[in-house]
Backbone bond lengths (Angstrom), bond angles and torsions (degrees), N, CA, C in turn:
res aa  C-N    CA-C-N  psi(-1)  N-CA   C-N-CA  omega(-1)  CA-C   N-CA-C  phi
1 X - - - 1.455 - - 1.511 110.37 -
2 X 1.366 115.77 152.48 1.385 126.31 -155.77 1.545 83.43 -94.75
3 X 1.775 108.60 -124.39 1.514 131.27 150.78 1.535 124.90 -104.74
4 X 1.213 124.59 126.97 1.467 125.25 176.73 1.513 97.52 -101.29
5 X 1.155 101.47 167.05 1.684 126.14 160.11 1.885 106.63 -137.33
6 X 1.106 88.79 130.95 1.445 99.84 159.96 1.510 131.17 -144.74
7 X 1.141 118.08 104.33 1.634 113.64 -171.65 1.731 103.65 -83.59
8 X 1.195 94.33 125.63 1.803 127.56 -176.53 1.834 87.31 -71.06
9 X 1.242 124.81 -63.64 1.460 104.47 -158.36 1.965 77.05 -169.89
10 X 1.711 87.43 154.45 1.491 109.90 -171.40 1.603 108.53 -159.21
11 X 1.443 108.20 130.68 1.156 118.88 -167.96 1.711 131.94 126.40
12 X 1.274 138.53 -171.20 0.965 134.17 -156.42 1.626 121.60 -83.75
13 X 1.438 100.04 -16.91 1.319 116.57 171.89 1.675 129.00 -100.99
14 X 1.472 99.59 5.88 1.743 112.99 -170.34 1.287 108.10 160.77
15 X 1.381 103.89 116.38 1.673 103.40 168.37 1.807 107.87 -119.65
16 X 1.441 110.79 156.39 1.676 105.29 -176.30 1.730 103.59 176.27
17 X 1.112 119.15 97.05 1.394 128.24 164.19 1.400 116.13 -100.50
18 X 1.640 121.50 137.25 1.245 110.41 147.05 1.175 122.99 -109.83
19 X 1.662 125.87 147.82 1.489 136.91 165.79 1.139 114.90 -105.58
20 X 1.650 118.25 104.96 1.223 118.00 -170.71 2.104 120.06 -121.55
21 X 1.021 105.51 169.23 1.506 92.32 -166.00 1.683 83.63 -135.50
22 X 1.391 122.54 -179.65 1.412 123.59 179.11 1.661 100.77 -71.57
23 X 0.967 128.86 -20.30 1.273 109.79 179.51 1.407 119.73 -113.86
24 X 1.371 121.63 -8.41 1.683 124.16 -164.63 1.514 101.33 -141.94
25 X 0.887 123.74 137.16 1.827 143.03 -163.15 2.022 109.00 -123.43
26 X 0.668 128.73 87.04 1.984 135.87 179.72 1.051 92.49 -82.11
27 X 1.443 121.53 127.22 1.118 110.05 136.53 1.840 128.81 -106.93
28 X 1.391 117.15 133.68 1.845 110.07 -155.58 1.251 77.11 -95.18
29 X 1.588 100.63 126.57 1.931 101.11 150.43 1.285 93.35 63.56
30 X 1.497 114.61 134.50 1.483 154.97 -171.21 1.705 122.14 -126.77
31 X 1.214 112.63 28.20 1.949 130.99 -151.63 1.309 99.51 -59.05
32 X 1.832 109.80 -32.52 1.935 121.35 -153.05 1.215 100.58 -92.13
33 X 1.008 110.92 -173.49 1.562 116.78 -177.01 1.480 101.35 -91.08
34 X 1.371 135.77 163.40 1.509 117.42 166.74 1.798 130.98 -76.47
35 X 1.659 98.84 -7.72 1.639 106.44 174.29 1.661 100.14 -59.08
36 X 1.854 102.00 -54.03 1.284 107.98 -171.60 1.402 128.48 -67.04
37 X 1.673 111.35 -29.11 1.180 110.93 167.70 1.756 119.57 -68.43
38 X 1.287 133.39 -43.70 1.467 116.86 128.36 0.938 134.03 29.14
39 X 1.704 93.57 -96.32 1.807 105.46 -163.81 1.466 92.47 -73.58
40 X 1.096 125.35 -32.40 2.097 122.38 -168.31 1.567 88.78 -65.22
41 X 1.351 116.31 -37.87 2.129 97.01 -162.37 1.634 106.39 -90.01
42 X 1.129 119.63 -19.08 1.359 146.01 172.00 1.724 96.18 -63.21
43 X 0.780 127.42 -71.36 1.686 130.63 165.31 1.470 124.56 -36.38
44 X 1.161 103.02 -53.95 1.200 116.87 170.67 1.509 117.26 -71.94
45 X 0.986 126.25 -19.56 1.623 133.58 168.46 1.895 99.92 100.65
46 X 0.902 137.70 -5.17 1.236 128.12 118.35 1.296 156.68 26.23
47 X 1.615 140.79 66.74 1.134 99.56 -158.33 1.398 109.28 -131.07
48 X 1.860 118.61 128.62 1.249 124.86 -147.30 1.951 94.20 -75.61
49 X 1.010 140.58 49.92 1.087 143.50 164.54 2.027 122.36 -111.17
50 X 1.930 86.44 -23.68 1.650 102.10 -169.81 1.399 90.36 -94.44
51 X 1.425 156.70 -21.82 1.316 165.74 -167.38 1.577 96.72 -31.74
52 X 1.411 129.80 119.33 0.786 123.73 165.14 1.605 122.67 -123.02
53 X 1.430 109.48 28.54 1.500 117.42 150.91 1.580 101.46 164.53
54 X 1.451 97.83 168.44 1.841 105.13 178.78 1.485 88.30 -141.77
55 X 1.794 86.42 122.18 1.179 95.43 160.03 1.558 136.55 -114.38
56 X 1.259 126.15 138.72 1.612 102.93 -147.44 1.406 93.19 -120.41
57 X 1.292 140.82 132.31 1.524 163.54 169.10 1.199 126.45 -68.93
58 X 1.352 110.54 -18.93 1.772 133.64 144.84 1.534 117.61 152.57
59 X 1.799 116.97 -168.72 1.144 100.78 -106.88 1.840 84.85 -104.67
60 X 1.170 112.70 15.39 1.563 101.31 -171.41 1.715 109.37 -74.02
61 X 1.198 90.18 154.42 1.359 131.21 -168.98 2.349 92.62 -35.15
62 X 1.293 109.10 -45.16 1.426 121.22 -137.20 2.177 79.72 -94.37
63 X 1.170 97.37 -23.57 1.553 100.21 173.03 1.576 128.94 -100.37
64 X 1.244 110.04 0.84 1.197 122.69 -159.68 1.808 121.45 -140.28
65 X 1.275 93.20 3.03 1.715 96.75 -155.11 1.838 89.35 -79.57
66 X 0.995 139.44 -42.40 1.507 113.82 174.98 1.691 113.03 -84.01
67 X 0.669 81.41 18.57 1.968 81.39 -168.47 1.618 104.87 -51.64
68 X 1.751 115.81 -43.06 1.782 98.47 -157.34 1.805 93.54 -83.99
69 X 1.869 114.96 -27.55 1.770 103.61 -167.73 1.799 84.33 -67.80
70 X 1.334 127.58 -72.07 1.517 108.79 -161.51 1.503 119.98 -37.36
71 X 1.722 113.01 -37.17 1.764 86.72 -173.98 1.519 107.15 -95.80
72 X 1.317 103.04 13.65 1.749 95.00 168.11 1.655 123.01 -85.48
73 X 1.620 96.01 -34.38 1.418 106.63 177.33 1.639 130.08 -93.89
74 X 1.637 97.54 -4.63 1.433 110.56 172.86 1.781 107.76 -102.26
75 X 1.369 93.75 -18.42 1.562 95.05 -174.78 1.670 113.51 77.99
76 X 1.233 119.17 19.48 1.535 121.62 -161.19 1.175 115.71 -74.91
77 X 1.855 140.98 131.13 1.914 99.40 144.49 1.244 129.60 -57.60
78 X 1.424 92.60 162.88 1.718 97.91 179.35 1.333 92.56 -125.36
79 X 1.281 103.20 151.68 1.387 112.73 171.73 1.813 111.90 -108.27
80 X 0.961 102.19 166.48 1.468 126.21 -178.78 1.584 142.66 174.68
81 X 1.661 111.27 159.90 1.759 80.39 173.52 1.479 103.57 -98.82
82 X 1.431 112.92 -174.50 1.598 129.13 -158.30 1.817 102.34 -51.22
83 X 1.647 99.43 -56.05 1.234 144.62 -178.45 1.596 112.09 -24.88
84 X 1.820 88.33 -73.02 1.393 98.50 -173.27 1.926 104.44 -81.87
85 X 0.756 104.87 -18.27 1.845 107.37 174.94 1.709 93.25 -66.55
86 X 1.360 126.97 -54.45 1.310 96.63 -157.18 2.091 99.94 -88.27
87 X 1.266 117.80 3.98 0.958 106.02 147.43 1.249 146.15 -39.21
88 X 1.905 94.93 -70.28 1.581 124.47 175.75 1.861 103.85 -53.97
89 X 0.872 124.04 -33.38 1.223 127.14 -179.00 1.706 123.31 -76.60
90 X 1.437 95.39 -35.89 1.159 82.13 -167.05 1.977 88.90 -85.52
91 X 0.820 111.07 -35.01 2.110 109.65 172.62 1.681 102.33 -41.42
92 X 1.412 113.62 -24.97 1.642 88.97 -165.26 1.642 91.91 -117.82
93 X 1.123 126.76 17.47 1.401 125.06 -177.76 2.089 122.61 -43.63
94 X 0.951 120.40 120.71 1.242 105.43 -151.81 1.588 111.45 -91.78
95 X 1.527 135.85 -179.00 1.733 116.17 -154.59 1.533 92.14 -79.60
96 X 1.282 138.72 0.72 1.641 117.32 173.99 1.542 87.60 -90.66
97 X 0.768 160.28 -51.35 1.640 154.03 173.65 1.645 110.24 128.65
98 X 1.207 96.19 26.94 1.737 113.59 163.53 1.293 115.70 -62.64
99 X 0.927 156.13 105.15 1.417 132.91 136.13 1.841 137.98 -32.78
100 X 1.500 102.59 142.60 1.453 84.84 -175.28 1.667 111.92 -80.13
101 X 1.115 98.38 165.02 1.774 104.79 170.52 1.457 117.30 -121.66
102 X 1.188 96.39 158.21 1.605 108.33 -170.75 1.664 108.41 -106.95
103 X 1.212 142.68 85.97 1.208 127.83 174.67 1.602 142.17 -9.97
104 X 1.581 91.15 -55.28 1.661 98.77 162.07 1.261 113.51 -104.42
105 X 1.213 159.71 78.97 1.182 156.19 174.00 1.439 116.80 -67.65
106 X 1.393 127.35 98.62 1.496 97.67 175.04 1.697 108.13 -120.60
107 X 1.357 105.50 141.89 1.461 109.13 -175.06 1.528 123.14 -107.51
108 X 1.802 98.24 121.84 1.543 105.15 172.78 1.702 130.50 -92.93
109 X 1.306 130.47 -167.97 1.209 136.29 166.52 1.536 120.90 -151.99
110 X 1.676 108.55 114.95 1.245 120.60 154.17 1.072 121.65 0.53
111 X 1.550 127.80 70.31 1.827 108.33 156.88 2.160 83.37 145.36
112 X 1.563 115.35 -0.74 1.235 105.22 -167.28 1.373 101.39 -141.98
113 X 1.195 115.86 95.69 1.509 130.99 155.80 1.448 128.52 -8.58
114 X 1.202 116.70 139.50 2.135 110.81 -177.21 1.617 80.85 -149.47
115 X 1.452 74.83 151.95 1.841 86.18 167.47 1.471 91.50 -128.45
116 X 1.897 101.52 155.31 1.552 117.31 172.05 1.599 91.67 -144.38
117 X 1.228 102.37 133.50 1.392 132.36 -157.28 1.563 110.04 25.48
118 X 1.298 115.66 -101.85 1.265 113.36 176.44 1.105 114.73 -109.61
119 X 1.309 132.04 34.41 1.361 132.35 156.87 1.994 128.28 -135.13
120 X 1.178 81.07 131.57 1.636 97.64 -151.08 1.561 96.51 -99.10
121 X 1.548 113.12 127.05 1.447 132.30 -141.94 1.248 98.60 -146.10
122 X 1.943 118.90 112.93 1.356 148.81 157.72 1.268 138.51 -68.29
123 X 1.151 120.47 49.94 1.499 113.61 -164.52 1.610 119.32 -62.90
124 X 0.787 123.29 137.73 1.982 129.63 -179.90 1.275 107.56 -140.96
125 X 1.482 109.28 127.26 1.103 127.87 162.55 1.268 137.49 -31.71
126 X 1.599 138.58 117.68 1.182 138.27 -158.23 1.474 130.86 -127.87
127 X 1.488 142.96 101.61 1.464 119.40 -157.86 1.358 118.76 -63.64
128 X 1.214 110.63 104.19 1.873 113.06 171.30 1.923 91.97 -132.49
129 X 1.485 114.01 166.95 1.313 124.01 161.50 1.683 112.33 -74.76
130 X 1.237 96.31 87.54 1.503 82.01 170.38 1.613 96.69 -163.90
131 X 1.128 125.28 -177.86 1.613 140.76 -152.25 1.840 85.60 -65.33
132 X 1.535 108.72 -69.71 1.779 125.63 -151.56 1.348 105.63 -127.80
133 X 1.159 129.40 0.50 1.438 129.33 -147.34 1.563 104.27 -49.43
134 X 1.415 92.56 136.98 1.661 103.05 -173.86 1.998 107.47 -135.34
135 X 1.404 102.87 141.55 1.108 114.29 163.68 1.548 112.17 -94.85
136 X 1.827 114.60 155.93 1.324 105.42 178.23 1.762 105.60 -151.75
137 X 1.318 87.75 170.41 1.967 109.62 -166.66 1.080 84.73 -109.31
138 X 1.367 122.19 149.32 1.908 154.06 151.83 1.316 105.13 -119.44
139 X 1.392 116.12 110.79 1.631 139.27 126.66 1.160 148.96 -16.78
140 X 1.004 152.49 22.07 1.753 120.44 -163.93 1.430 99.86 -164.97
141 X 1.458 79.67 138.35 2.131 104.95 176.42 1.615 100.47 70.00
142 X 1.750 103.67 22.46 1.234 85.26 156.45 1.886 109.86 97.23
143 X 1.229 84.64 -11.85 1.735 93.98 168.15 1.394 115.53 -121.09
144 X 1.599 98.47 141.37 1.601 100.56 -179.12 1.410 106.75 -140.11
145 X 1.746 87.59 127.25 1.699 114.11 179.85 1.139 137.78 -111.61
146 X 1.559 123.76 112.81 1.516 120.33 -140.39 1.782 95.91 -115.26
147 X 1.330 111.30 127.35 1.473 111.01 163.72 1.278 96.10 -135.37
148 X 2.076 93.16 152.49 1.223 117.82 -166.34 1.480 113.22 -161.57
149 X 1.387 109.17 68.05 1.482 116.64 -175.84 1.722 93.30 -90.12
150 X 1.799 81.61 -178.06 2.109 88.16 171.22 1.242 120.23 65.63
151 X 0.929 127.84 25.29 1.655 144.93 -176.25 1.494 123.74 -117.71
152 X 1.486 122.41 133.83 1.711 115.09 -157.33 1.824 84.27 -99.88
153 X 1.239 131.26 -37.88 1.442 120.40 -167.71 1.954 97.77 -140.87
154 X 1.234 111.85 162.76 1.603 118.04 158.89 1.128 94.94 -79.61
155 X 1.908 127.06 126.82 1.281 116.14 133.47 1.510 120.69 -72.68
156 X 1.199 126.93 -143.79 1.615 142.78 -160.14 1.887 96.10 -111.83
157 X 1.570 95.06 -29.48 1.566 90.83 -165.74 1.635 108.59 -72.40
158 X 1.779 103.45 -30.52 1.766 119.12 -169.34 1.661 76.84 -78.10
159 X 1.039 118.53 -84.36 1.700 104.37 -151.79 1.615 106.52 -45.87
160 X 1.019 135.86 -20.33 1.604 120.05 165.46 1.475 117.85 -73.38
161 X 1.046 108.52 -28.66 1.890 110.04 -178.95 2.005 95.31 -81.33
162 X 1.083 92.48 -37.56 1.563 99.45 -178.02 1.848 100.72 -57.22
163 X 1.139 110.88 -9.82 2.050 101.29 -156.79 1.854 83.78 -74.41
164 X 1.341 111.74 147.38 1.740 115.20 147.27 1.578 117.23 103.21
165 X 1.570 86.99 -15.21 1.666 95.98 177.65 1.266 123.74 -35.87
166 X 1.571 130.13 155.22 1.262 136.05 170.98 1.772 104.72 -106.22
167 X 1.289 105.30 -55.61 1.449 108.81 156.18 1.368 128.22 -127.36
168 X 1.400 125.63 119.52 1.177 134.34 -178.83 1.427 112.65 -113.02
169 X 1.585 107.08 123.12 1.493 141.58 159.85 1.511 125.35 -86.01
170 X 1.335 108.88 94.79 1.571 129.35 -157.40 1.177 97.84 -118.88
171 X 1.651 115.94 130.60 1.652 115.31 156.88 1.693 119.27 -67.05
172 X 1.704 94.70 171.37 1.477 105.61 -166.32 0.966 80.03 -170.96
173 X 1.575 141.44 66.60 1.229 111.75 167.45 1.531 129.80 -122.10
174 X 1.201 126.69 19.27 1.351 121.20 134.77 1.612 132.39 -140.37
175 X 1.124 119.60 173.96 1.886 118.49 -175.22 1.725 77.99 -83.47
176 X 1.934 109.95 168.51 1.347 102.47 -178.87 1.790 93.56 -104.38
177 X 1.513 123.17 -16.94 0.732 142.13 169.78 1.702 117.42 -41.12
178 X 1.392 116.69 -73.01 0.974 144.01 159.91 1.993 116.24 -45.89
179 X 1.076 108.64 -34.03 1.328 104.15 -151.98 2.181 75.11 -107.42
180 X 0.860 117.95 -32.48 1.569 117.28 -178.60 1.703 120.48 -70.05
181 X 1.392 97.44 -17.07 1.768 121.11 173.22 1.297 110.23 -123.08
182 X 1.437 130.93 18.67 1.606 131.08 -176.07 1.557 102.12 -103.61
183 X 1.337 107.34 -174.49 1.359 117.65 -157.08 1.815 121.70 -86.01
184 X 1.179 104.72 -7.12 1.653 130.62 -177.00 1.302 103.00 -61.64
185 X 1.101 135.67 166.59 1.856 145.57 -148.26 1.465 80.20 -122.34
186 X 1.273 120.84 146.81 1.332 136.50 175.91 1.363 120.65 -59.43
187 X 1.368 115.81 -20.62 1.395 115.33 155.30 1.605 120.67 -84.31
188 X 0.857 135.28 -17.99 1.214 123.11 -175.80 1.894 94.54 -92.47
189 X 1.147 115.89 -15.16 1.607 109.44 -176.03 1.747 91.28 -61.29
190 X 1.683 87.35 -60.73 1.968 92.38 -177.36 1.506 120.20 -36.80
191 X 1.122 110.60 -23.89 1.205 122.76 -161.04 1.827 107.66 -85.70
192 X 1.184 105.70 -37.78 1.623 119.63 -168.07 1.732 96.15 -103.41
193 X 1.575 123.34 3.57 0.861 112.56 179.39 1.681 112.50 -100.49
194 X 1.530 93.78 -42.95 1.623 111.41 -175.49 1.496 103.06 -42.86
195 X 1.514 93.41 173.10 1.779 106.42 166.89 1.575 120.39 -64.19
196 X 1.105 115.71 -14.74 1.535 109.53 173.31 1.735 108.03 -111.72
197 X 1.148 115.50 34.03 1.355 119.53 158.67 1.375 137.59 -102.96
198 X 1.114 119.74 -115.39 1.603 119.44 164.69 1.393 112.22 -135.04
199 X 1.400 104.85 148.62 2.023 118.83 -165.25 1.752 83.38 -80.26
200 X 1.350 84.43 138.99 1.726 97.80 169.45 1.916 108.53 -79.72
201 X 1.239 99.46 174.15 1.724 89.90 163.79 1.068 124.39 -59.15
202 X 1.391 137.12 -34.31 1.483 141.70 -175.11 1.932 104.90 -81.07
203 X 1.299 105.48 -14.48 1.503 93.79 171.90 1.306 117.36 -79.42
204 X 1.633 97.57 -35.69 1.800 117.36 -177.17 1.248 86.70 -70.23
205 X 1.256 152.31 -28.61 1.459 133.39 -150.02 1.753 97.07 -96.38
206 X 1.679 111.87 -34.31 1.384 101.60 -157.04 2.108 88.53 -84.64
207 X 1.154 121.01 -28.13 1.621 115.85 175.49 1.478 112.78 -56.01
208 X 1.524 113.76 -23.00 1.725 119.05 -176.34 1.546 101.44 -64.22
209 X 1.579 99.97 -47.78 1.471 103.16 -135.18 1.689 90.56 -108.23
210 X 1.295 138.30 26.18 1.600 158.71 -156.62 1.297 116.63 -144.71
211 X 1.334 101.63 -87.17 1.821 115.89 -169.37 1.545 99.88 -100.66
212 X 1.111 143.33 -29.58 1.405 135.56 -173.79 1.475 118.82 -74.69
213 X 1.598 98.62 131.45 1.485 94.61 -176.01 1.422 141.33 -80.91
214 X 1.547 114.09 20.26 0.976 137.27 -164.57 1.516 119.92 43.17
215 X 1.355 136.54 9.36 1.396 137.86 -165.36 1.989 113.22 -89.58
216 X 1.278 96.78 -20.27 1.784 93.40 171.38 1.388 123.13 -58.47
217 X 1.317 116.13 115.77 1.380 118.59 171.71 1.531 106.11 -36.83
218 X 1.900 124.11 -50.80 1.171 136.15 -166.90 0.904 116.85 -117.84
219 X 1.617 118.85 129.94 1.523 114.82 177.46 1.543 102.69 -125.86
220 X 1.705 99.63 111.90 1.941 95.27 179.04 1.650 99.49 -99.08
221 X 1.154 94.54 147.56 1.296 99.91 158.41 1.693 114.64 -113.19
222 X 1.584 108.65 140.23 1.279 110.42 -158.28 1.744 103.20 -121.96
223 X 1.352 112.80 -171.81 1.648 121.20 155.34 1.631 123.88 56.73
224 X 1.786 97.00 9.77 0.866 134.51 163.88 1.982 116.40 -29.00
225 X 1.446 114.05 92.56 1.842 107.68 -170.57 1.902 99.17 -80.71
226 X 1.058 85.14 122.54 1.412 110.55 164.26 1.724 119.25 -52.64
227 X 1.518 126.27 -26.96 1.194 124.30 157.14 1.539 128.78 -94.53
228 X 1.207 120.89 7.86 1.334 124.15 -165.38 1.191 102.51 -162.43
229 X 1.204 137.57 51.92 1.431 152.67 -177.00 1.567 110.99 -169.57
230 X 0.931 99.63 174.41 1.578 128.56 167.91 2.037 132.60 171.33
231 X 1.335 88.57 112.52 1.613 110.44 177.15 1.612 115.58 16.92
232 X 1.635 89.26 -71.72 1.234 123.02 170.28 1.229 133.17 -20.01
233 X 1.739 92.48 -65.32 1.303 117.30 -168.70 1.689 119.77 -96.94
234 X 1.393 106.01 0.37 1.412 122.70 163.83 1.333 85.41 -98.97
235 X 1.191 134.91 -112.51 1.522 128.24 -163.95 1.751 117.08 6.76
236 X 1.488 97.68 -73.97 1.587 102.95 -173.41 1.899 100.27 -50.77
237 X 1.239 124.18 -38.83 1.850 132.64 -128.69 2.229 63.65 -86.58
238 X 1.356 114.76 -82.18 1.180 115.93 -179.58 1.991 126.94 -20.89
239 X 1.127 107.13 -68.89 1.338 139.36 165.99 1.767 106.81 -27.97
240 X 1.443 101.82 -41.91 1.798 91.35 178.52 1.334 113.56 -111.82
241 X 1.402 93.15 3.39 1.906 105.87 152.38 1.459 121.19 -55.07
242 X 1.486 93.76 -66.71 1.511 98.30 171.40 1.637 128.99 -69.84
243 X 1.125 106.25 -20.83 1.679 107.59 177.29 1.383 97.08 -3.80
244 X 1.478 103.21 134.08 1.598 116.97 146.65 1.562 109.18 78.62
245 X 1.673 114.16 -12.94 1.307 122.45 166.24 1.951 118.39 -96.55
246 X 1.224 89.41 -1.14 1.929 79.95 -176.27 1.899 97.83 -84.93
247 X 0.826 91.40 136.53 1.500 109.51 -172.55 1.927 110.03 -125.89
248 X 1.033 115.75 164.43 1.798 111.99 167.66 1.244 113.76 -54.19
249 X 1.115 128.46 -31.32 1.682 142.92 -159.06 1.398 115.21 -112.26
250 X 1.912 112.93 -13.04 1.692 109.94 -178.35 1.027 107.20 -161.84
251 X 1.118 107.07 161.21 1.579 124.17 169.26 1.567 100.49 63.92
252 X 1.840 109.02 73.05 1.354 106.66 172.58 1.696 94.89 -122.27
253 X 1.603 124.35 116.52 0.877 146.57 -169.61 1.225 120.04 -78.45
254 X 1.649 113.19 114.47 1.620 112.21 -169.07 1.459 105.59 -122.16
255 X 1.490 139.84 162.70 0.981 139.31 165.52 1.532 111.43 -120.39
256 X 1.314 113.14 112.19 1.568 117.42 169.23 1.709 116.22 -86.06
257 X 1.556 101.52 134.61 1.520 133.57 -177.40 1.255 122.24 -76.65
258 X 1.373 134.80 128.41 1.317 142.67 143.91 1.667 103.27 -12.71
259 X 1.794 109.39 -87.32 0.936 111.11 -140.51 1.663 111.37 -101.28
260 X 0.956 122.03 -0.48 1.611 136.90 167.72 1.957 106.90 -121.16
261 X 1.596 102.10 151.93 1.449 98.67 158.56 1.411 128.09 -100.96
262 X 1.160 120.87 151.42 1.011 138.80 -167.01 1.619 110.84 -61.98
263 X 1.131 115.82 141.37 1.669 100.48 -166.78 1.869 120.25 -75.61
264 X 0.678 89.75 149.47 1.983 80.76 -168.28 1.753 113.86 -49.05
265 X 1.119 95.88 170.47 1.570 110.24 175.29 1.239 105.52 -150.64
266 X 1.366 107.20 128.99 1.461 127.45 -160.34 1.862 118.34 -108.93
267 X 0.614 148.77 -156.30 1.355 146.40 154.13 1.801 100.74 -169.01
């Protein structure tokens, strides 16, 4: 086996991909519960016993919610930066006012590369509201896989870490249409609208068809909101981004699910 990717679940209620190579297993983001993350790697052929780290991109609830049962019962490191750890900690602080701990804790930084086993991992800084929030690159055998959900705009720094991809995991997650007449309290619209929120489809669409280098065999679109979206309408909004760039070799357009994973991709 080359490198696969497979995203377990994507979106507002759970996010969780793994990038795995024959010898080293990531898991990005921990959103599911760990029964469910399980049965998703178990499906996938998978097996949550070979896991050889989770790395988490920050600290919200929708990225993080199995994070302490998986690395307690897999025994895993986790990675993170300082930032978002003492975030996650202080959110789950328990009524004696302990914080939980992570056995392996290992801590990164925005802008400085780590390798775990054979795959060598870029994290870069990303505008979302959150403590550290970081986007990141995967390595190995020669393939490189860039995800970058949770983000209110592309700066210059994401579309350069973004250049070269083999598979790239890009948000899309709402119409502005939809999400400007949907059911959300007027602050939280502000909130998903600003620069530290999430790119609508037409933002993802204008980074396709602008700054992106068109060279990914795969283009998922992820983080997809279930009230102010639709499949469809990311698909199509994406789709005439690329015009004239899908080729045999790129730009084959996938949409990753809430509630099923997405079927693997192998190299």
């Amino acid at each position: 086996m080359g490198v696969s990717v497979s995203v377990l679940a994507s979106g507002s209620r759970g996010n969780s991909t793994i990038v795995s190579t024959s010898r080293t297993r990531i898991l990005v983001d921990a959103g599911i519960s760990c029964r469910e993350t399980v049965k998703r790697m178990r499906a996938q052929g998978e097996d949550p016993q070979t896991l050889s780290a989770i790395l988490i991109t920050h600290e919200h609830s929708d990225h993080v919610y199995g994070l302490a049962v998986l690395a307690r019962k897999f025994h895993v490191p986790v990675f993170m930066t300082g930032a978002t750890h003492q975030a996650w900690a202080r959110s789950l602080r328990d009524e004696a006012g302990e914080q939980p701990q992570l056995a392996r804790l290992e801590i990164f930084s925005a802008g400085r590369g780590f390798q775990v086993g054979d795959i060598s991992i870029t994290p870069f800084t990303i505008p979302h509201d959150a403590a550290d929030p970081v986007g990141v690159t995967l390595r190995g055998d020669g393939i490189k896989v860039g995800i970058a959900t949770d983000l209110g705009y592309m700066p210059p720094n994401v579309c350069d870490q973004l250049r070269g991809c083999d598979v790239l995991v890009i948000e899309s997650n709402h119409d502005l249409e939809m999400l400007r007449g949907g059911p959300y309290p007027w602050s939280v619209k502000q909130r998903v609208l600003s620069r530290v929120g999430h790119l609508s489809n037409e933002a993802t669409a204008t980074y396709l068809e602008t700054e992106y280098d068109g060279q990914a065999t795969y283009v998922i679109l992820g983080h997809l909101s279930e009230s102010n979206n639709m499949p469809e309408l990311a698909r199509i909004t994406a789709e005439r981004a690329l015009n004239g760039r899908a080729s045999l070799l790129a730009n084959h357009l996938l949409l990753a699910a809430q509630h099923e994973p997405l079927m693997p991709i192998s190299f």
